[in-house]
N, C-alpha and C positions, 0 to 999 in steps of 0.2 A: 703941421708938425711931422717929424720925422719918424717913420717906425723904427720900435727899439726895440730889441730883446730883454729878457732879464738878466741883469749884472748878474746873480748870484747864481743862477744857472747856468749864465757862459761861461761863471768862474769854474763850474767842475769839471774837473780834468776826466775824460775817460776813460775805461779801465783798460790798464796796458795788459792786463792778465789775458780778458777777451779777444782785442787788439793778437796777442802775437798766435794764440790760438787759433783765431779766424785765419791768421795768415797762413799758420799750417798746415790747414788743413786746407784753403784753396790753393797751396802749392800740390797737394795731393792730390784733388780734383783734377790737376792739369796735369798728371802723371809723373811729378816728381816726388822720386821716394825719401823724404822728408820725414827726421826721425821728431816727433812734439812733444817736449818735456815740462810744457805749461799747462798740463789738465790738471782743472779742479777737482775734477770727479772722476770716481771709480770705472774701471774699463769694463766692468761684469751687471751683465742686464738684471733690470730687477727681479729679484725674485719670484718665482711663478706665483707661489702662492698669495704673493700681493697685488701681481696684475690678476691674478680670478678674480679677487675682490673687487678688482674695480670694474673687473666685465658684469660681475653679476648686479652692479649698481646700476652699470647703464642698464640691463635687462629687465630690475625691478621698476628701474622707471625714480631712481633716483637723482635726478636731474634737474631742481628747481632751488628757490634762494634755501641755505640755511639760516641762522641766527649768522650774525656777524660777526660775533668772537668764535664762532667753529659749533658746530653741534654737541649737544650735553652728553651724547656716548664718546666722542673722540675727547670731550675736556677732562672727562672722567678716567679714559687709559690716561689719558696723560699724568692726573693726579696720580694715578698707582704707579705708572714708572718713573715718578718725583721720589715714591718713597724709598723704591733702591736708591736714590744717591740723599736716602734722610731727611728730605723735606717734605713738609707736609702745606698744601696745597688744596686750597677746594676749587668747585670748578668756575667759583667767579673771580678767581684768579688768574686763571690762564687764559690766554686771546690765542687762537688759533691762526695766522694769516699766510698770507701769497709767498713762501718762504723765507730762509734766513736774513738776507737784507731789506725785506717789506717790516720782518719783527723788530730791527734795529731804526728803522725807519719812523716805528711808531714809539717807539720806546723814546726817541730823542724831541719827536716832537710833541709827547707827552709832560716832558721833563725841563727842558729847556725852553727857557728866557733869552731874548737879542743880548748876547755878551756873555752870557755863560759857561765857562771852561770847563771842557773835558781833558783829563791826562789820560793819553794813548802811550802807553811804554813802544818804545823802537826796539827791534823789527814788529811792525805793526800789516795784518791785513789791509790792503791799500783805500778800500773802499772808505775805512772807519772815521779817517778825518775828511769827507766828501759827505759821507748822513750827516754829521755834525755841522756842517760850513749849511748843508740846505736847511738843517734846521735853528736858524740863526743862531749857533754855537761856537767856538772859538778851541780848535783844538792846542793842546798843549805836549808838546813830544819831553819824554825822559826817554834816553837811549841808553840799553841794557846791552853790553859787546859778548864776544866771545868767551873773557876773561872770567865773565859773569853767567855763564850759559844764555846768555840774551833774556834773561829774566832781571827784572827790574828789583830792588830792596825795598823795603818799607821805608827806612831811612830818607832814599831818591823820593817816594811817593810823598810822605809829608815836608819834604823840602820843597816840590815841585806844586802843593796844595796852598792858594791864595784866597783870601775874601771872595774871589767869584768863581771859586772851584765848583762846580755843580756835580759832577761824576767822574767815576775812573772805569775804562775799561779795560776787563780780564779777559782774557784769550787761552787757556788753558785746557785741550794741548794749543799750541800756539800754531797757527800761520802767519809765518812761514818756517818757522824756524824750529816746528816739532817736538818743542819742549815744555814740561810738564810741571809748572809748580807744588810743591810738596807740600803733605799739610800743615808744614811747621811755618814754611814762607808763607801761606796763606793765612795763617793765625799773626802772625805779626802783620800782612796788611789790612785784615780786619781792623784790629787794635786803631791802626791809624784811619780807615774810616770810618770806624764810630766815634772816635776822638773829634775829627774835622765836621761830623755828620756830614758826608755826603753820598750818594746813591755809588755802586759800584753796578755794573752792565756786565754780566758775566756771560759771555757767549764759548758753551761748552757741546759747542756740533761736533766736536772731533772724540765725544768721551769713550765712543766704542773702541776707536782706537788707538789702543797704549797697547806699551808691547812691554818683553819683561818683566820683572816685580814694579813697575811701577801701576799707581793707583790712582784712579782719579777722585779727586773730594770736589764738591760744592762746595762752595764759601758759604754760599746760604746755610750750610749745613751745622757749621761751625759754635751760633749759638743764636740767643732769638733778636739781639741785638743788630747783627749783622746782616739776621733774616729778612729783620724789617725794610735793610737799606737794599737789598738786592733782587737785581731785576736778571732771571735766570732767563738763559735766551739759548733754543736748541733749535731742531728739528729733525728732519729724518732722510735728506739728502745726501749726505756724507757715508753715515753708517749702513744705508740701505739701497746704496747706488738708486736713489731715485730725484735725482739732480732736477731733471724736467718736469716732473710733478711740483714741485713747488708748494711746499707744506713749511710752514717754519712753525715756532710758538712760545711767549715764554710764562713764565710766572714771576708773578707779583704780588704785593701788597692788593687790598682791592682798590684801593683810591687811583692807586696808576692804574692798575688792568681798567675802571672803567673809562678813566680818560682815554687810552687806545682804544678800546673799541667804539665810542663816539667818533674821535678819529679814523678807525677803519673804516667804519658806516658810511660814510660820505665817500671816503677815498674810493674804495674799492667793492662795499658791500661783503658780503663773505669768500671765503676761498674756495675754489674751487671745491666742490660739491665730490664730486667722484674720487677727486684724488683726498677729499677727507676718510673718504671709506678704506680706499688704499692706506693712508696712513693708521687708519686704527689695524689694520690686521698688521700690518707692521711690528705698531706697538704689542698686540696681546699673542702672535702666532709665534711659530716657531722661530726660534732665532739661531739655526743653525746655519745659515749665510751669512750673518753678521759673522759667526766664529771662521767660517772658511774664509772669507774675504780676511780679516783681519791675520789672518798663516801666510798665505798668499804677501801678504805686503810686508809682513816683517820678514821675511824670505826675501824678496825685493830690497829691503832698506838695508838688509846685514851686509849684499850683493855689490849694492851702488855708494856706500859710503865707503867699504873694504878699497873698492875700485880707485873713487876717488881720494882718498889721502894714501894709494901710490903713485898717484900722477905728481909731474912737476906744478911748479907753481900755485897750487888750490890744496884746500882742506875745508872739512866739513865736523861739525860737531856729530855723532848718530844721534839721529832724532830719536824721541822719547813717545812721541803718540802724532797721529795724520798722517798726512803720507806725500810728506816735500823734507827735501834734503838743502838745508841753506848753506850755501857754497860759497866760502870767500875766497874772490878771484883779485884780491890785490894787489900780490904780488905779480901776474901779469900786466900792469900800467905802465909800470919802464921799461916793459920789453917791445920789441920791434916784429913787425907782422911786414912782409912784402913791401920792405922797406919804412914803412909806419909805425910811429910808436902806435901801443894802443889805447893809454891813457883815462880812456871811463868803460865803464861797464856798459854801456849802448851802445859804443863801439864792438866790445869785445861779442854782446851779443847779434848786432849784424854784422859782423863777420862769419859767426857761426852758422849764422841760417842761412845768407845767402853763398859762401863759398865751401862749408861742409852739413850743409843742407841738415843742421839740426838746432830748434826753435827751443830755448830758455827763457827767465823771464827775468829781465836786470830788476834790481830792486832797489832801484833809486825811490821810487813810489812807494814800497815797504821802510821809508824810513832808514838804508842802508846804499850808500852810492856805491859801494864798494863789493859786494854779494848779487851772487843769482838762484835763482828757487829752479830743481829740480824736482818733480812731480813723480814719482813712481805707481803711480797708477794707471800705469800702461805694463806691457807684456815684459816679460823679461828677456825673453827674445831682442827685443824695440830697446830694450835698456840698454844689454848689451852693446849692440849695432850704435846707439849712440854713445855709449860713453865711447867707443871705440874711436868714433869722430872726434870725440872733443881731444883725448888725447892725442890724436892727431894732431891738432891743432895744433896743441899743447907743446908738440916735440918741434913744431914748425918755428916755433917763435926763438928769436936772439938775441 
């Protein structure tokens, strides 16, 4: 018999986020000044005070397996920084794991049955219908436009909800698209999942940062109905530029939190050890680098969305919290490049990298063939120097 692969392994597409990121940065390697507008993560190193913490772990000799679901002092910050956003959480609620998409990881294969449908509103983080497909689930897209601030209606959600609806995911502030559901929409999609009873996956890593009067709510928060059904899913990557530590976590009911952590156990055993020490000083130390990091990007975001809706062809809604600007470039498709129409947004973005030498990220894979994600969590300097290219570009076309 022939050797095979797994079908459903070969079926995941891999992440174009990483994909064009790797590229720009080994065009950099090779000395080409190549401006990358596809980072996930924040350009400012982590916080000292939370690398001492992890130095003085290696030094204690903190080094060996924890508990699986995370250690009872990190589950316990976490519980207290559940109750700023109002929910209440004990600590065998919360599973500690290998970061944000290890928690989504577990959370699906917790929850999910072969045939299962999840409703992912479009523009969607690219990864979320790829957990879902590994963990025999069945995604479901509702696409939210511009018209709509790319946030989806309760109305779309219970139309989009069937006999095999199992969950919905919330994204709030959203990747890619920055935006921040209020708590009046969030009370009206409650309604319709306790109505449907089904779980909602609320993954809210971006809640540090919002910019403005806007505010962020947990759904969980909202009443105990909705508590029941929601599985809160964060970490401390985004907020605390510690992307390479790999800390995610969410909270739950205990019936899921302990089914994840039997499934952690086996998967992977606990999370790293040192960066849990990092994460709790995270969580209880000072958080005045969250506030500087969060100045710093909405100074960035007022900068690169002003910029971009005076260029031709493109416009952008100002995102409301994260730190990507989702750019529709579609009125660039019937326009002519070097003779060529341009026609998709993978064209328009290898053009960009390789003839003005600055890397986007098309977002056909976000659920949008028509938009690209601009990252400002780079310099502003870098921002400049690129937007400066793309208009270029921009004034090139006929």
């Amino acid at each position: 018999m022939a050797l095979t692969l797994s079908k459903k392994a070969m079926a995941v597409k891999p992440s174009s986020t990483l994909a064009i990121t790797a590229k720009a940065k080994e065009m950099k390697a090779n000395g080409i000044d190549v401006v990358g507008f596809g980072a996930g993560e924040p350009d400012f190193n982590t916080p000292e005070n939370i690398c001492n913490a992890a130095i003085n772990a290696l030094k204690e000799g903190f080094t060996k397996y924890t508990p699986a679901s995370g250690t009872l002092e990190l589950r316990k910050a976490i519980c207290e920084k559940f109750k700023y956003n109002n929910i209440n959480y004990e600590p065998n609620q919360i599973i500690v794991s290998n970061g944000g998409k290890h928690s989504l990881t577990n959370v699906f294969s917790a929850i999910l049955n072969p045939g299962d449908e999840v409703i992912i509103p479009a523009p969607y983080w690219l990864s979320y219908p790829e957990i879902v497909k590994l963990a025999d689930g069945v995604p479901v897209f509702i696409k939210a436009g511009k018209s709509q601030s790319y946030k989806i209606t309760a109305k779309q959600l219970e139309e989009a909800c069937t006999d095999k609806t199992k969950a919905f995911i919330l994204n709030s502030p959203s990747n890619p698209s920055g935006m921040v559901y209020t708590r009046e929409e969030l009370e009206a999609l409650a309604d319709v999942i306790v109505k449907k009873d089904i779980f909602v996956v609320s993954d809210e890593m971006y809640e540090h940062l919002i910019y403005g009067d806007e505010e962020h709510v947990s759904i969980a928060s909202l009443n105990d109905e909705i508590y029941k059904r929601t599985i809160t899913c964060n970490g401390v990557s985004k907020s605390y530029s510690m992307t390479g530590w790999r800390i995610g976590y969410t909270g739950s009911s205990k019936e899921v939190a302990k089914v994840m952590e039997s499934v952690q156990s086996h998967q992977t055993s606990n999370p790293n050890s040192i960066a849990q020490k990092a994460a709790l000083e995270a969580l209880v130390g000072s958080q005045d680098s969250v506030l500087a990091m969060k100045k710093e990007f909405e100074e960035r975001r007022d900068y690169m969305t002003e910029q971009i809706n005076n260029m031709k062809y493109v416009s952008a809604l100002k995102p409301q919290g994260a730190f990507y600007v989702f750019v529709d470039v579609s009125e660039t498709f019937d326009k002519m490049y070097k003779g060529q129409k341009i026609s998709t947004v993978d064209n328009l973005a290898t053009i960009l990298i390789e003839d003005f030498k600055v890397a986007v990220i098309a977002c056909e894979d976000f659920g949008f063939n028509d938009h690209i994600r601009l990252s400002y969590a780079i310099s502003l300097k870098n921002i400049k120097k690129g937007l400066d290219r793309i208009e270029e570009f921009l004034n090139q076309l006929s």
